[in-house]
PQR file with spaces between the fields and no chain letter, atoms N, CA, C, O and H, PARSE charges and radii, in Angstrom:
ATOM       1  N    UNK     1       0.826   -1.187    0.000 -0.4000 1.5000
ATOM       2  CA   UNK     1       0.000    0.000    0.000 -0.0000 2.0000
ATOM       3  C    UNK     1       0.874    1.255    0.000  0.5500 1.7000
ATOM       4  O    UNK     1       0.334    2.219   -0.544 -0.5500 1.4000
ATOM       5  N    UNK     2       1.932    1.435    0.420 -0.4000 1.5000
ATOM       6  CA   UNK     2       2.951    2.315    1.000 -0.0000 2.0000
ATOM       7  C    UNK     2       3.540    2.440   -0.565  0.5500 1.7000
ATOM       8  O    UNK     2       3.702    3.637   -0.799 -0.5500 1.4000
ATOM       9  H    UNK     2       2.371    0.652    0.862  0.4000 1.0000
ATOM      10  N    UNK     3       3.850    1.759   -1.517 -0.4000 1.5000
ATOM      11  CA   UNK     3       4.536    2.012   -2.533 -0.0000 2.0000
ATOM      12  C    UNK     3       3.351    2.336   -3.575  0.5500 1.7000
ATOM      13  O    UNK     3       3.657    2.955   -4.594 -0.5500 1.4000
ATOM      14  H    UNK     3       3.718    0.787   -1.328  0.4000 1.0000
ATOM      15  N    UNK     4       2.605    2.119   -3.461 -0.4000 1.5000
ATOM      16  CA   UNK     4       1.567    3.407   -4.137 -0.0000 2.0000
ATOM      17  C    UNK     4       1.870    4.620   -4.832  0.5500 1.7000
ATOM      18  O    UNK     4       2.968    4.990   -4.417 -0.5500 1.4000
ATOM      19  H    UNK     4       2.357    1.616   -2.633  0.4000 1.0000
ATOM      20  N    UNK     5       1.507    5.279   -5.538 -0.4000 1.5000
ATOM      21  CA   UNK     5       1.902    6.603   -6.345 -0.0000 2.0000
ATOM      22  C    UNK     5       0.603    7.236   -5.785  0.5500 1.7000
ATOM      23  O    UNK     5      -0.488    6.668   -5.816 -0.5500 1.4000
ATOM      24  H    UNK     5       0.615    4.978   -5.875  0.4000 1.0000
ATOM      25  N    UNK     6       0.854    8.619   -5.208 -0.4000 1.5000
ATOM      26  CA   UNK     6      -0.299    9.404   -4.609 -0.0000 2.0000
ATOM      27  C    UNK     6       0.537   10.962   -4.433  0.5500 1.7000
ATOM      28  O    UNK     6       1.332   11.360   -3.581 -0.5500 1.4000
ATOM      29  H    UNK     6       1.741    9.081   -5.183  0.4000 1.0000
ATOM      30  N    UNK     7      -0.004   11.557   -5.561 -0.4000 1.5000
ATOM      31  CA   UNK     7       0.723   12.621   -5.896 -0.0000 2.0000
ATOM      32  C    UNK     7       0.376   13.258   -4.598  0.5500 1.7000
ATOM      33  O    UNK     7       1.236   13.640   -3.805 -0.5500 1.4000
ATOM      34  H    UNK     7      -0.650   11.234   -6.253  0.4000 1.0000
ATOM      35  N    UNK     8      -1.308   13.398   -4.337 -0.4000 1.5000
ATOM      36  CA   UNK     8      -1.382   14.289   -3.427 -0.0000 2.0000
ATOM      37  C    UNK     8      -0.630   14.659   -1.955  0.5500 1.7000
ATOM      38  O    UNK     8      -0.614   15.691   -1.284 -0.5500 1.4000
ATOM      39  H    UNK     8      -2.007   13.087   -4.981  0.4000 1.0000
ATOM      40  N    UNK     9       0.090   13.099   -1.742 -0.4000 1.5000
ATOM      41  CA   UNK     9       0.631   13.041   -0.480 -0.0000 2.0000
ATOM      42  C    UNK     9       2.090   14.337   -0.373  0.5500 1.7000
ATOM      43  O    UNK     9       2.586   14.719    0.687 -0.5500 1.4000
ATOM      44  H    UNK     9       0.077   12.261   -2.287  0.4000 1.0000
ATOM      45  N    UNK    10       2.513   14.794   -1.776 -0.4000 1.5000
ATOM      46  CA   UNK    10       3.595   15.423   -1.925 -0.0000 2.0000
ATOM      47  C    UNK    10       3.129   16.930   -1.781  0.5500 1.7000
ATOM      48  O    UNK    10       3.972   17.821   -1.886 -0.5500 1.4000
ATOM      49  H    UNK    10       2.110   14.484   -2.638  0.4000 1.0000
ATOM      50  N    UNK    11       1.478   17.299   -1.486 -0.4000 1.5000
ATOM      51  CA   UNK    11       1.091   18.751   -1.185 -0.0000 2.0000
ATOM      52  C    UNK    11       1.514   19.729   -0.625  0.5500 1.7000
ATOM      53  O    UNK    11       1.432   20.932   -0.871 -0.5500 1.4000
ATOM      54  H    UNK    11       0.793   16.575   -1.401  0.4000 1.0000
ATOM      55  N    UNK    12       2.263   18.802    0.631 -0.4000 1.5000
ATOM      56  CA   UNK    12       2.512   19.445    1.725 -0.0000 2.0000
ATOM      57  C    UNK    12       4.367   19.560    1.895  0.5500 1.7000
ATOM      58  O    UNK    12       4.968   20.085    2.832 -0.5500 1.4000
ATOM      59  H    UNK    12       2.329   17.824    0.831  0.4000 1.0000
ATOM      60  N    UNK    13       4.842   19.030    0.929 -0.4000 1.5000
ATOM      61  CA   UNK    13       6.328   18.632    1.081 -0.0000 2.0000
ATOM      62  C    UNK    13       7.267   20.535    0.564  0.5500 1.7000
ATOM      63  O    UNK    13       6.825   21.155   -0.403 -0.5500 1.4000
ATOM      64  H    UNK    13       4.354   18.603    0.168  0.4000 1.0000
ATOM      65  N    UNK    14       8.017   20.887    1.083 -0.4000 1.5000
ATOM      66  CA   UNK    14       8.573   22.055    0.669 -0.0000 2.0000
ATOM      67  C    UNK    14       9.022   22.089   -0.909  0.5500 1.7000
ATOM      68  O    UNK    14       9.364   21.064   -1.499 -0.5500 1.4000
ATOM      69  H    UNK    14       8.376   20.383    1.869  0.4000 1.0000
ATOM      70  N    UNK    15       8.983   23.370   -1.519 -0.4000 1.5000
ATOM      71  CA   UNK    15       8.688   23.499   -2.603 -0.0000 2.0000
ATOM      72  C    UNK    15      10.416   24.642   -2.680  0.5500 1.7000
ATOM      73  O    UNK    15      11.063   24.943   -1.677 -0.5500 1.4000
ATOM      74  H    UNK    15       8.706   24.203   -1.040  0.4000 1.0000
ATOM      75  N    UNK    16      10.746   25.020   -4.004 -0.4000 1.5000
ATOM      76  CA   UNK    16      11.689   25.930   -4.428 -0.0000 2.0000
ATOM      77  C    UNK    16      12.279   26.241   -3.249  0.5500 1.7000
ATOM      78  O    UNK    16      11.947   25.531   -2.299 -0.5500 1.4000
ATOM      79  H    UNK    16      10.220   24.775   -4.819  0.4000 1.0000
ATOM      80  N    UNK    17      13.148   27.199   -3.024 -0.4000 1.5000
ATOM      81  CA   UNK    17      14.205   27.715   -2.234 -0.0000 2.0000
ATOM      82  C    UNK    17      14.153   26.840   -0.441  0.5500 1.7000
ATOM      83  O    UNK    17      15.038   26.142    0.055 -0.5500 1.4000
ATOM      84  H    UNK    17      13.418   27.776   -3.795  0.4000 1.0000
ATOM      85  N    UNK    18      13.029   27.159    0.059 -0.4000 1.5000
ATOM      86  CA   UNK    18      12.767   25.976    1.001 -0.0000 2.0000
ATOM      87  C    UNK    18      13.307   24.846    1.070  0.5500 1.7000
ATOM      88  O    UNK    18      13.821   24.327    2.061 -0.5500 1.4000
ATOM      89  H    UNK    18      12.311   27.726   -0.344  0.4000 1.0000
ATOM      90  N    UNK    19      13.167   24.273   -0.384 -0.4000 1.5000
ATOM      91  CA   UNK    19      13.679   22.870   -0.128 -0.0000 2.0000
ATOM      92  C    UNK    19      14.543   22.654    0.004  0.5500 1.7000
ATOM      93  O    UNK    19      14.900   21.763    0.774 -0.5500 1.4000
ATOM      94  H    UNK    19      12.749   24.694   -1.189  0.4000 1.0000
ATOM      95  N    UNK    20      15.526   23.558   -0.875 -0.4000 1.5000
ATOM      96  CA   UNK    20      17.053   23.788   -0.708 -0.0000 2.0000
ATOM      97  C    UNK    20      17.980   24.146    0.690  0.5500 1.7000
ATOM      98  O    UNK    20      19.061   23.651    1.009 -0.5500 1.4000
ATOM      99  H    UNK    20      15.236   24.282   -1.502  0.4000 1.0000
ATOM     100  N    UNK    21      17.401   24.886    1.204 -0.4000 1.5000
ATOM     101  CA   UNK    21      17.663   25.430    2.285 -0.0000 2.0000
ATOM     102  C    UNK    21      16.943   25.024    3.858  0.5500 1.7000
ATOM     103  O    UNK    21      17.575   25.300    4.877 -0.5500 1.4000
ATOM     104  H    UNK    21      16.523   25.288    0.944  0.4000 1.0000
ATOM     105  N    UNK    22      15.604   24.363    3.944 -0.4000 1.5000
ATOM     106  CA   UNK    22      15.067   24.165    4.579 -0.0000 2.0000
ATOM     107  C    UNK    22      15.216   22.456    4.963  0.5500 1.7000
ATOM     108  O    UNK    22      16.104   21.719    4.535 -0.5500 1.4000
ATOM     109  H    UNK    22      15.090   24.138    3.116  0.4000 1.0000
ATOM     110  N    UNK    23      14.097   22.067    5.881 -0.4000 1.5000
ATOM     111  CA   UNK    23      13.739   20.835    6.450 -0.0000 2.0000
ATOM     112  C    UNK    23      12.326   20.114    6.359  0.5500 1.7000
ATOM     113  O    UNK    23      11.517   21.017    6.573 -0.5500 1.4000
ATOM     114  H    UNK    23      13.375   22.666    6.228  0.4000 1.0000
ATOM     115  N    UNK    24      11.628   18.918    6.145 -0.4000 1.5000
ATOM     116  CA   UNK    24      10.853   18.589    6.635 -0.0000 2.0000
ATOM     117  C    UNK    24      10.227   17.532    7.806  0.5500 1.7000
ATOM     118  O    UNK    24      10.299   16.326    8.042 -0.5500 1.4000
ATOM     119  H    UNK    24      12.285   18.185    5.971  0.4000 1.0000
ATOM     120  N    UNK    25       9.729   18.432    8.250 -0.4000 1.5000
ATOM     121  CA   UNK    25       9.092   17.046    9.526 -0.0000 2.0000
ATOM     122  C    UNK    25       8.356   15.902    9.329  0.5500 1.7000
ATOM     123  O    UNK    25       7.539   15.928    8.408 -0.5500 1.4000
ATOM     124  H    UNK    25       9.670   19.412    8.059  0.4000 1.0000
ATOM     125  N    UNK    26       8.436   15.146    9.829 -0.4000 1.5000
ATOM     126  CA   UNK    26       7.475   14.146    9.425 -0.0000 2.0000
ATOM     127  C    UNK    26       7.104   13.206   10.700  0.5500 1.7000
ATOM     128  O    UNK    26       7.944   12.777   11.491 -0.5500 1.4000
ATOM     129  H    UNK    26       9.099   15.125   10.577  0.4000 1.0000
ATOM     130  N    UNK    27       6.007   13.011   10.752 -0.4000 1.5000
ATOM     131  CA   UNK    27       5.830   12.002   12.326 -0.0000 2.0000
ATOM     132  C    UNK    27       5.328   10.976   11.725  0.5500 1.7000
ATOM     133  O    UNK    27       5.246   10.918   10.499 -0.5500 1.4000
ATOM     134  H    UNK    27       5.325   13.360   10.110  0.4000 1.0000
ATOM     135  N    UNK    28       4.779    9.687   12.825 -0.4000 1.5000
ATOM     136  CA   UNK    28       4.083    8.601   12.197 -0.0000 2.0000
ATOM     137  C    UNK    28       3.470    8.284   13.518  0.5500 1.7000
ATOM     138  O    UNK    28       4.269    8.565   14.412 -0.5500 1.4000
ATOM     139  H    UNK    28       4.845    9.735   13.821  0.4000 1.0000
ATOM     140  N    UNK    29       2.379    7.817   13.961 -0.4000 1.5000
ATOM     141  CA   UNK    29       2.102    6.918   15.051 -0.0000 2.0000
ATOM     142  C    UNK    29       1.536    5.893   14.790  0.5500 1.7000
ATOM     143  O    UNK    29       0.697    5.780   13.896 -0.5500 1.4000
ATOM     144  H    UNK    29       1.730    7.589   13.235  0.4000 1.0000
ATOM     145  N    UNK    30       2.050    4.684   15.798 -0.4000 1.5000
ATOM     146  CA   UNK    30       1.453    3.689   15.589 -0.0000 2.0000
ATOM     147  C    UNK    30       1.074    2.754   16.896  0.5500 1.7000
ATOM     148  O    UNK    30       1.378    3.146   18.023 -0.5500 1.4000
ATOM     149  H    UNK    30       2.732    4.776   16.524  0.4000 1.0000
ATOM     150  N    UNK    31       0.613    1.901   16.757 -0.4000 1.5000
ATOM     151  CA   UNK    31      -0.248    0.674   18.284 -0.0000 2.0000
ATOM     152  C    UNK    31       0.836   -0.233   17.790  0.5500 1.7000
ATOM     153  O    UNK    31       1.120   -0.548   16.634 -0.5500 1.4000
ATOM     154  H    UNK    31       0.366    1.583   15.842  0.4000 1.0000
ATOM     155  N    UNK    32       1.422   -0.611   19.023 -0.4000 1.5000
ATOM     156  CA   UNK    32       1.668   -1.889   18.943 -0.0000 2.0000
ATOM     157  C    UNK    32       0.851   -2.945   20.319  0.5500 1.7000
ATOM     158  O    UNK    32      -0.261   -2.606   20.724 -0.5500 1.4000
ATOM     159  H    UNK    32       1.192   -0.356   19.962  0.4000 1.0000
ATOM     160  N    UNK    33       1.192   -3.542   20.603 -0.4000 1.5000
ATOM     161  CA   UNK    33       0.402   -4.816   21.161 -0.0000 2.0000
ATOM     162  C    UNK    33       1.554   -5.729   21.994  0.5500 1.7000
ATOM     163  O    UNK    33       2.756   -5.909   21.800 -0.5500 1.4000
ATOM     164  H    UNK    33       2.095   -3.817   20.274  0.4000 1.0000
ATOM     165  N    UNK    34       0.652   -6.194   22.966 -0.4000 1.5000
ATOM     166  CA   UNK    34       1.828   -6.802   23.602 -0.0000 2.0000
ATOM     167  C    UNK    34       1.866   -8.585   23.496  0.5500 1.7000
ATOM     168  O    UNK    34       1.104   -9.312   24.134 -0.5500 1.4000
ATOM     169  H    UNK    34      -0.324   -6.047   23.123  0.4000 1.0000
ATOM     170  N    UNK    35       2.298   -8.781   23.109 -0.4000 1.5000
ATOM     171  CA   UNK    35       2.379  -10.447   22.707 -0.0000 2.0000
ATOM     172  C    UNK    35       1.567  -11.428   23.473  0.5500 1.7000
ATOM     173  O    UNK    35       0.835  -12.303   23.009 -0.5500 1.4000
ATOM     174  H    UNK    35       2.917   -8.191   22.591  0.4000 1.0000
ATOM     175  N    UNK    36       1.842  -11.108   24.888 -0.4000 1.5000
ATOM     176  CA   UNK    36       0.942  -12.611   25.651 -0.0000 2.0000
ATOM     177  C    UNK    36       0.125  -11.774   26.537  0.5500 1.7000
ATOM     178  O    UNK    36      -0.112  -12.205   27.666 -0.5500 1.4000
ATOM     179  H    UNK    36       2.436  -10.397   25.264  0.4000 1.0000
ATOM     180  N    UNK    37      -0.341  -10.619   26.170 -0.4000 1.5000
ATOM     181  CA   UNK    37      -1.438   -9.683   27.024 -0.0000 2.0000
ATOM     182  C    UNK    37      -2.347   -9.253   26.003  0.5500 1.7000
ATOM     183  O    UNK    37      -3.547   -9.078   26.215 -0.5500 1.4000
ATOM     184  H    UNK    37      -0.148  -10.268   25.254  0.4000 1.0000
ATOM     185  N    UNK    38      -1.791   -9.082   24.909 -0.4000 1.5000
ATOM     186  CA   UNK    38      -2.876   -8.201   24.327 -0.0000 2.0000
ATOM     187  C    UNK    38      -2.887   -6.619   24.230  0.5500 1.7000
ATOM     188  O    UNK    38      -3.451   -6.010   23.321 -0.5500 1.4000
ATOM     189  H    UNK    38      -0.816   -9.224   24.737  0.4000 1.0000
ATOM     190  N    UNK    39      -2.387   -6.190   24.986 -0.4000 1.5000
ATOM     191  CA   UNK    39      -2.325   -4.337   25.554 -0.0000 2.0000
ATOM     192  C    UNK    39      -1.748   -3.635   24.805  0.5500 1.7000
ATOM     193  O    UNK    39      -0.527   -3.545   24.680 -0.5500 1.4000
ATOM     194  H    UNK    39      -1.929   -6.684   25.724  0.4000 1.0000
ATOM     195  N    UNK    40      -2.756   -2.939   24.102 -0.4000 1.5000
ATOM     196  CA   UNK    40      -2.181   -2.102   23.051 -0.0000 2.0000
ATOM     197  C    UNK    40      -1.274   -0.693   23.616  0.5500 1.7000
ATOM     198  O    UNK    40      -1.544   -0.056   24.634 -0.5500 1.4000
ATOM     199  H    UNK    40      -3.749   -3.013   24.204  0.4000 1.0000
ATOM     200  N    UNK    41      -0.457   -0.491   22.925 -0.4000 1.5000
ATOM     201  CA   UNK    41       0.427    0.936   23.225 -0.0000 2.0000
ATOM     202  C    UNK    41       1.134    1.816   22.037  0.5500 1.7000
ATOM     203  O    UNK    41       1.979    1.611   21.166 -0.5500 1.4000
ATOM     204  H    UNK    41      -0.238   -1.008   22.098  0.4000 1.0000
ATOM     205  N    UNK    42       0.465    2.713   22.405 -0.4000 1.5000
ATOM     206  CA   UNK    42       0.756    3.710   21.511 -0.0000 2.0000
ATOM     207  C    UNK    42       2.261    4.601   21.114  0.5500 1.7000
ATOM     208  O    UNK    42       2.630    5.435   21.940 -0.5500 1.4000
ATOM     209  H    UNK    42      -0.221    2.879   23.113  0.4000 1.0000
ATOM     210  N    UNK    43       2.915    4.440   20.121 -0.4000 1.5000
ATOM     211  CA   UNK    43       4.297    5.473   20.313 -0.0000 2.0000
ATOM     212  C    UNK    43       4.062    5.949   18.862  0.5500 1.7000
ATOM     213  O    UNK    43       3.168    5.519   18.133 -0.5500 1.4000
ATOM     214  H    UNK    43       2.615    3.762   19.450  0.4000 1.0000
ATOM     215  N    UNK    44       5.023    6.941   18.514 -0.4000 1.5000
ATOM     216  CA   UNK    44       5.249    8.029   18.043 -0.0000 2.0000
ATOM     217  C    UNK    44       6.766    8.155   17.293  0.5500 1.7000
ATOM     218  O    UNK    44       7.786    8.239   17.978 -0.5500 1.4000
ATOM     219  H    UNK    44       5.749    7.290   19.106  0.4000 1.0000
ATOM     220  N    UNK    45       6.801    8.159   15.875 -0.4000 1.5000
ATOM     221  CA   UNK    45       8.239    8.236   15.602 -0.0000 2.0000
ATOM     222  C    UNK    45       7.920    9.579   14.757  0.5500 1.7000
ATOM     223  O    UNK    45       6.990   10.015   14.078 -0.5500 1.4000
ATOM     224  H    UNK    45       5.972    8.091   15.318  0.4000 1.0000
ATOM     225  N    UNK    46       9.237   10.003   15.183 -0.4000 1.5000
ATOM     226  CA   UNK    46       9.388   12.008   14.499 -0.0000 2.0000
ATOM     227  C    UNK    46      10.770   12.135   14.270  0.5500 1.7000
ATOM     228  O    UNK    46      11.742   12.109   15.025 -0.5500 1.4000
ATOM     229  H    UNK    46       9.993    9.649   15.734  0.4000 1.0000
ATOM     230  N    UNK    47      10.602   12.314   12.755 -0.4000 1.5000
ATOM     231  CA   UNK    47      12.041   12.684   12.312 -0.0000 2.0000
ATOM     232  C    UNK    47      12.247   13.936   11.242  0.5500 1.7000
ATOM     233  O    UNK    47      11.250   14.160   10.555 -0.5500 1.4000
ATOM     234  H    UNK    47       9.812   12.335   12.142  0.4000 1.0000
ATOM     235  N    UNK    48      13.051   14.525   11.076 -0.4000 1.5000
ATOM     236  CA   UNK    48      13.324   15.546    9.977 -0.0000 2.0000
ATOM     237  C    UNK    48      14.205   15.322    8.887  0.5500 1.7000
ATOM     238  O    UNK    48      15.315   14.843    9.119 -0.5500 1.4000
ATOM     239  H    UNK    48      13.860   14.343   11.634  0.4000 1.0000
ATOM     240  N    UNK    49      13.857   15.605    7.722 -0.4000 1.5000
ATOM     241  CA   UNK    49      14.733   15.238    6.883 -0.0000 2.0000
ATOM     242  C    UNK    49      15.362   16.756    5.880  0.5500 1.7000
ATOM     243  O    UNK    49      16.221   16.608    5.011 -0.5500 1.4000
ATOM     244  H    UNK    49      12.955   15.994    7.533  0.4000 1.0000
């Protein structure tokens, strides 16, 4: 699903001089689960590129 072509996802990505000079953020969250409980938990990955 992730290798998909979806122009729109690039709306928000920095454009001319920005890009050159600038950064973008990007976060993700996700659940993971705990193997012999069940208990979902939530984290957060944030990086800049």
């Amino acid at each position: 699903m992730a290798n998909k072509s979806d122009l729109s996802r690039d709306a928000f990505m920095l454009k001319g001089p920005l890009a050159q000079k600038g950064y973008d953020w990007w976060w993700h969250s996700f659940t993971g689960y705990h193997e012999k409980t069940g208990k979902a938990k939530s984290f957060l990955l944030s990086f800049y590129l």
